[in-house]
N, C-alpha and C positions, 0 to 999 in steps of 0.2 A: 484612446482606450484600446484594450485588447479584444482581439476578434475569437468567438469561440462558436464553429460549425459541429450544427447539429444535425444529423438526417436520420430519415426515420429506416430503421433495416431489423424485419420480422426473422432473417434465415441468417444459417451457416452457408448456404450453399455458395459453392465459391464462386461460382462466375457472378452471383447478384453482389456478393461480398465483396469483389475486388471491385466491382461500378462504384456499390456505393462507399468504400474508403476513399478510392481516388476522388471522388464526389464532395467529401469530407475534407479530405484533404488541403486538394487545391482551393475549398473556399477558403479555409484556413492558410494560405500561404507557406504550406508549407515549404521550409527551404530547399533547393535543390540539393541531388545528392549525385551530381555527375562528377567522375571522378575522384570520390571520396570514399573513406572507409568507416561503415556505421555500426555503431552498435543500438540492437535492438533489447530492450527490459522488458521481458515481458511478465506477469505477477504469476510465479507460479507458488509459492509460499511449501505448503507437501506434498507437491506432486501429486493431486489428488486425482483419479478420472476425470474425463470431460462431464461427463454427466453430473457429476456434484456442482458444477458453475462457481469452483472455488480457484482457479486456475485463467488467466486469459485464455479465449479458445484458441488451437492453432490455426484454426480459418483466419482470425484474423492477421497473426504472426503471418501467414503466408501469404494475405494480400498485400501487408506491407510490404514483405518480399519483393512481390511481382510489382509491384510500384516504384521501389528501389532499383530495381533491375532495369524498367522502362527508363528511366530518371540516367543509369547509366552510371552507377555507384560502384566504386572500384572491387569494393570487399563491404558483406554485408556479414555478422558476428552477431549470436546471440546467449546470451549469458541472466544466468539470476544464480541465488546462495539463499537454501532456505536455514532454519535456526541449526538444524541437527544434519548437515549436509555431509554426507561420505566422500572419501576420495575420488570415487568413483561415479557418482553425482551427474545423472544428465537429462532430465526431465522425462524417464520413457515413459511410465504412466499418464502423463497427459497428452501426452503422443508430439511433443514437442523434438523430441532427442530425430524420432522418425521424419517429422516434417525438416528439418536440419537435414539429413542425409538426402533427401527427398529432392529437395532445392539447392543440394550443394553450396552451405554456407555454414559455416563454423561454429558450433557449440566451444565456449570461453570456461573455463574453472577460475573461477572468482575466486580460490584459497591461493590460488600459485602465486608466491612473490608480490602479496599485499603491498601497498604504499602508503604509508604514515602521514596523514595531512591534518593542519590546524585547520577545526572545524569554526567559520564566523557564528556571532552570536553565544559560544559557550563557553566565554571566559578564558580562551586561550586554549581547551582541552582537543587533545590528538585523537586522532578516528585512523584507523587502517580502510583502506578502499580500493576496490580492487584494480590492479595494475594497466588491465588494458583500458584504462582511462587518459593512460599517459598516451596511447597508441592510433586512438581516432579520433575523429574531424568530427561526427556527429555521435550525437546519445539520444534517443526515444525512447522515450519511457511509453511502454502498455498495460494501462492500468485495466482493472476487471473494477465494474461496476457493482461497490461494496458498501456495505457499513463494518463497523468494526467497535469491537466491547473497550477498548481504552478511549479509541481520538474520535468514537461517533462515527467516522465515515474514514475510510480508506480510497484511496485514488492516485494521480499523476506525483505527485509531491510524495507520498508516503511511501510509493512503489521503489525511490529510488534508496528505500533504506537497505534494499537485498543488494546495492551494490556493495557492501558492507558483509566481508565473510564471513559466514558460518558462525560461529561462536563467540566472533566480538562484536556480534549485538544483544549478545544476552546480560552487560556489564551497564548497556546504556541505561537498562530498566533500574539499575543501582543508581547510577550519576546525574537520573533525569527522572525523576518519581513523578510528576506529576504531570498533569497534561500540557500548560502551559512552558516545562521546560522540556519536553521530550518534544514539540512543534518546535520550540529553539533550534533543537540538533537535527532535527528532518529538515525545516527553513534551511541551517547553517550548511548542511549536505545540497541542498539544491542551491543554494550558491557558490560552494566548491564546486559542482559537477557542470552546470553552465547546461542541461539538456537543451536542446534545440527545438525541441516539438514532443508531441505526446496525443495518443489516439487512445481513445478507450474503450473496452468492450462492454456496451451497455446493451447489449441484444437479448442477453440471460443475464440477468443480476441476483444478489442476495440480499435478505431483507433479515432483520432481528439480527442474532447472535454470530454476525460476522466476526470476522475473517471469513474462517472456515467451517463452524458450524449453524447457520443461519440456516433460512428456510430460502430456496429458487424462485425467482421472481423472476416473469416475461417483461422487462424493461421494454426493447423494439427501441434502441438506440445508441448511434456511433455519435462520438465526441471528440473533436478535433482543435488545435489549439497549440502556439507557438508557445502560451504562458501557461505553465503547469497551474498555479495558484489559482488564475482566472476559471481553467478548465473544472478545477475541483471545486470550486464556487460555485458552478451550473450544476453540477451531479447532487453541491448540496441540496438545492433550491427544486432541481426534482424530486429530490427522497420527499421534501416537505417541511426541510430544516430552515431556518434561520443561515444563510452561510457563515454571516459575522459569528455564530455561536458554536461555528467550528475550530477548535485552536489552531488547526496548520495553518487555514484561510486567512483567519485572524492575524497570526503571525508573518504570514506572507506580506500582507497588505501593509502592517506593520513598518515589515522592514525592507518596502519599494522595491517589492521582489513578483508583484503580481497587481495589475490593473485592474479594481473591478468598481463596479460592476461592467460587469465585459460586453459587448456590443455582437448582436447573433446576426451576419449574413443571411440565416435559410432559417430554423427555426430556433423559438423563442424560448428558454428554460421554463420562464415565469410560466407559458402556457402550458406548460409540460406536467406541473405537477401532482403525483402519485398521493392523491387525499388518503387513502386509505394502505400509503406503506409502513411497513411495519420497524418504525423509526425507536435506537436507543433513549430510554431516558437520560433526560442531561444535567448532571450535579446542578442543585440548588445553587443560586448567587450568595455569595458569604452574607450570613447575617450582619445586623447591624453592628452589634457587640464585637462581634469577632471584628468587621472591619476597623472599628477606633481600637481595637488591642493589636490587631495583626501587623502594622507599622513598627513596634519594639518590640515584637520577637522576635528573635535568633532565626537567620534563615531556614537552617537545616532544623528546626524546630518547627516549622509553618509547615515543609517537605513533608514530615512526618505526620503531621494533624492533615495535610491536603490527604494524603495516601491512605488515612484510617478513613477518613472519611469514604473513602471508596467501599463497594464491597468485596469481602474476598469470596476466590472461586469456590462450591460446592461440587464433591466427589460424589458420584453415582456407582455405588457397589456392584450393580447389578451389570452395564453394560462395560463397565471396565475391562477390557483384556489383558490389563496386567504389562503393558510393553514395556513400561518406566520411561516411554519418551517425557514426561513431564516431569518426573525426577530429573532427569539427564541436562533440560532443558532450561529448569531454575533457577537464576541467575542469583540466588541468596540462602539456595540449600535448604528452603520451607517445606518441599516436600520428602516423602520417603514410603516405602512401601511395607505394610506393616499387613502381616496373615493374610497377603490375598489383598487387600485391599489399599487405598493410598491415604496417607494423615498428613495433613498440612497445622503446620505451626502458624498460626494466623498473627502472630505477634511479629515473625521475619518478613512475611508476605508484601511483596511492594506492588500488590493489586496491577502488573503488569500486564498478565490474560496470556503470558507466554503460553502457559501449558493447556490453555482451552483452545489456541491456534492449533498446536500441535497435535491435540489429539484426536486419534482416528474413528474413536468409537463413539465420538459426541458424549464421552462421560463423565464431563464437566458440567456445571451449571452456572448460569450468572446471570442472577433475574431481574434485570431491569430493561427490559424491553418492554415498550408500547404501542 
């Protein structure tokens, strides 16, 4: 079974920070990185302040640094591509671009000279991903301890969808409507990608309306772990979830891409759980009926009945600032901004939650939290 290292770390401060990842770490085995060249993912999605806890912290980014550096890692590289990325694109609001400079390791542009790769699991369909994949030895992914309004919970697996530039992941929400085939193409990306390891920042977490606009939760835990899947199985089973009733999870285990339930060296998930976090509701099981009819419908028929059944996002007049990043963002053209305010066509809507990531004034709504 897979090993996934838990320890408990209340602070940013970085001399407790770097004890307890290397602590994490090496219980988890991580692989060595002497004389190799790493790339580090770490989740920053909109570059949002640290203080939102919507961004991996840079403490942590820099402890893995100084652990890669001990370890004797040739070149260490750090890159993410959030939905609406600029040219120009380098994390300075989370103070990420800074820790980069800081530590003398290389911020990556994930748009430069994309590479076109058949995604496993999606029927054959092509994904661009970004180049310096062809160029190093390791990949870590740094998830932020999240839930999230489409997949329930976001983590190690779902982190590696920003290797994925800029604006061709706003197509997959077209190709991949529901929850069940959009875990396909995350799964199928973590098995193109091969990451090696994956540390999570669970010391400040978000609960409710994640990605981005959820409410700050004091988690007080690092998560460490060779098996991305395994690892996001613990994170579920802290929120208070079911893991099995997570699609990535599910998916994972699926397609013998993730051992679980995974086996804790230090501490235990199961003990770990948050009774009173503030966890997404999760679609009903298909009715009866539907299930003896849903076998002879048209696939792309089922797609479209899974996807209404979702709900669509709710526009807030009031704290909108008008940016049109969720115009801009919409991978099906539902939205548009009309007198000041935004009108979505709820008939185009593929209930993706792009434009509740993205926006900055929490002036979206989507009420199914518990």
């Amino acid at each position: 079974m897979s090993t996934v290292s838990i320890v408990k770390c209340d602070s940013y401060d970085q001399d407790i920070l770097d004890e307890k990842v290397k602590e994490a770490c090496i219980s988890a085995s991580m692989p060595n990185a002497s004389g190799k060249t790493v790339l580090l993912k770490p989740n920053i999605l909109s570059d949002a302040k640290q203080d939102k806890c919507i961004t991996t912290n840079p403490a942590v980014v820099r402890a893995m640094i100084h652990l890669l550096k001990e370890q004797g890692a040739k070149e260490i590289l750090v890159g993410d591509s959030p939905g609406l990325q600029g040219p120009s694109f380098s994390a300075k609001n989370c103070g990420i671009a800074q820790l980069c400079k800081d530590e003398q390791v290389r911020w990556v542009d994930f748009t430069k000279n994309p590479q076109t790769h058949i995604i496993p699991f999606t029927h054959g369909r092509k994904l661009q991903l970004a180049s310096v994949l062809e160029t190093v030895d390791l990949v870590i992914s740094l998830p932020k301890f999240k839930t999230h309004q489409l997949m329930y919970t976001t983590g190690a697996t779902k982190n590696l969808f920003g290797l994925v530039p800029g604006l061709y992941k706003s197509p997959c929400h077209v190709l991949y409507p529901t929850r069940e085939s959009f875990a396909s193409l995350i799964v199928g990306i973590l098995a193109t990608v091969k990451p090696a390891f994956a540390l999570m920042d669970g010391i400040m977490g978000m609960e409710g309306a994640g990605p981005a606009n959820g409410i700050q939760r004091k988690v007080g835990y690092l998560l460490a772990s060779k098996d991305l899947i395994a690892l996001d199985y613990s994170q579920a089973q802290i929120m208070g979830y079911d893991p099995m009733t997570i699609p990535i999870v599910k998916e994972g285990i699926k397609r013998d891409l993730g051992n679980c339930p995974p086996t804790y060296p230090l501490l235990d998930a199961s003990d770990l759980v948050i009774k009173d976090f503030l966890r997404l509701e999760q679609q009903e099981k298909t009715k009866f009926f539907g299930s003896l009819v849903a076998p002879f419908l048209p696939r792309k028929f089922k797609k479209q009945q899974a996807v209404r059944d979702r709900q669509a996002p709710t526009f807030l007049p009031d704290p909108c600032i008008q940016c049109k990043r969720c115009v801009e963002i919409c991978p099906v053209e539902a939205l548009s901004l009309v007198d000041k305010h935004i009108e979505i066509d709820t008939s185009l809507c593929v209930r993706c939650y792009c434009c509740h990531e993205i926006c900055p004034a929490n002036a979206i709504s989507i009420e199914h939290a518990k």
